[in-house]
Structure formats: structure tokens, C-alpha cells
N, C-alpha and C positions, 0 to 999 in steps of 0.2 A: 731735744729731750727735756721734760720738765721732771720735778719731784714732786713730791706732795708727803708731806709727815705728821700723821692722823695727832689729831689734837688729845691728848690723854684724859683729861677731865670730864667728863659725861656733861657736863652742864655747858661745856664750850664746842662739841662735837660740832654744831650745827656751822660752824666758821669751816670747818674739814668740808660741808657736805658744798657749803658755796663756793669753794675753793674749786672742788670737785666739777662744780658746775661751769666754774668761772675758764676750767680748764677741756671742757667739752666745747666753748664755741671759739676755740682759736684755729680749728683747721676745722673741714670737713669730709677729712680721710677717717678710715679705722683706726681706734686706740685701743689701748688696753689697759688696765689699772693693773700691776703685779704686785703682791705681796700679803702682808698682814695686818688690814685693816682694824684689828683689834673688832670687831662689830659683828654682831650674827643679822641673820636674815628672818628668824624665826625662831621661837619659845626653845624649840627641839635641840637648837643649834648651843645653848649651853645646859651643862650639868651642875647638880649644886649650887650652892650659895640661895644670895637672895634670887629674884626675879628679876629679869630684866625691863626698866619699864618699856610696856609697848609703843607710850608715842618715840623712845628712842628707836625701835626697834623701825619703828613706819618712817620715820627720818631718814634712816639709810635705804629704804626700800625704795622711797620717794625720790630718794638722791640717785639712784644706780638707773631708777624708769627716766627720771629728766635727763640724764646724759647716757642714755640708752645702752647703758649696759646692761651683764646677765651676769651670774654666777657661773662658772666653768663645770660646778663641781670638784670634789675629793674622792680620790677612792680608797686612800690609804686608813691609818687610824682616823676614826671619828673626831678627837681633838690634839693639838700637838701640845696642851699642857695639861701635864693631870698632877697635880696636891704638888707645887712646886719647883719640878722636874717638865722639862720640854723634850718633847718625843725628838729622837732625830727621826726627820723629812726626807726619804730616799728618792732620788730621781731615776728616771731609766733615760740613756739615751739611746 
């Protein structure tokens, strides 16, 4: 099992996305990335503040096509933090 702990700074993200990648050609079984990448996929994917720039936005797009992943999807609330406060995340099993 590997880790991977997104780089916080937006100007350093792109170390996250080689890492990402670095960690796609060590097997060539199924993976799967779990958790909270901190990162949207698209404009829609946050609310408020400034704008996200889009070459950030095309970085991780770029980064999930080269090591061939997808997004699962969410069906619960739209985002898990809203003005401070983080939603709790219910599972079903």
C-alpha cells in the first residue's frame, strides 16, 4: 500500500500530480486514489471565493487521464465544507 498527501500550496500541487503519476506505473493491476484530494475537476465543483485558475483545474484533469483514473462521483451534499464547518460524510454499508 502506498500514500500520497496532496501538496497544500497551489503553486507546488503539480509535485502531487507527478507523484500521482509516479505511483500509476509501479504495478499494472487496478488502483484507486481514496479520499480528499483537496482539487475540483471543474468551475461547478466550487462555490464562492475567488475562481479557481483553470490551468490548475487542467493539471489534475491531466493528472487522473495519465494514470487513468475517473471520478466515482458523490451523491450526498454537493460540498463537505461550507463558511468553515465540514459536513459529516455518511457511509451506508
Amino acid at each position: 500500500m502506498k500514500g500520497l498527501y496532496d501538496e497544500p500550496r497551489w503553486e507546488k500541487e503539480h509535485e502531487t500530480w507527478a507523484y500521482l503519476r509516479d505511483l500509476a506505473v509501479v504495478s499494472n493491476l487496478p488502483w484507486m486514489v481514496i479520499g480528499d484530494i483537496n482539487e475540483i475537476l471543474y468551475d461547478f465543483g466550487k462555490e464562492g471565493g475567488n475562481l479557481r485558475p483553470a490551468h490548475y483545474i487542467r493539471a489534475f484533469r491531466d493528472a487522473l487521464t495519465d494514470c487513468d483514473l475517473s471520478d466515482f462521483g458523490y451523491t450526498e451534499d454537493k460540498f463537505t465544507w461550507h463558511r468553515g464547518v465540514i459536513t459529516h460524510i455518511h457511509t451506508h454499508t
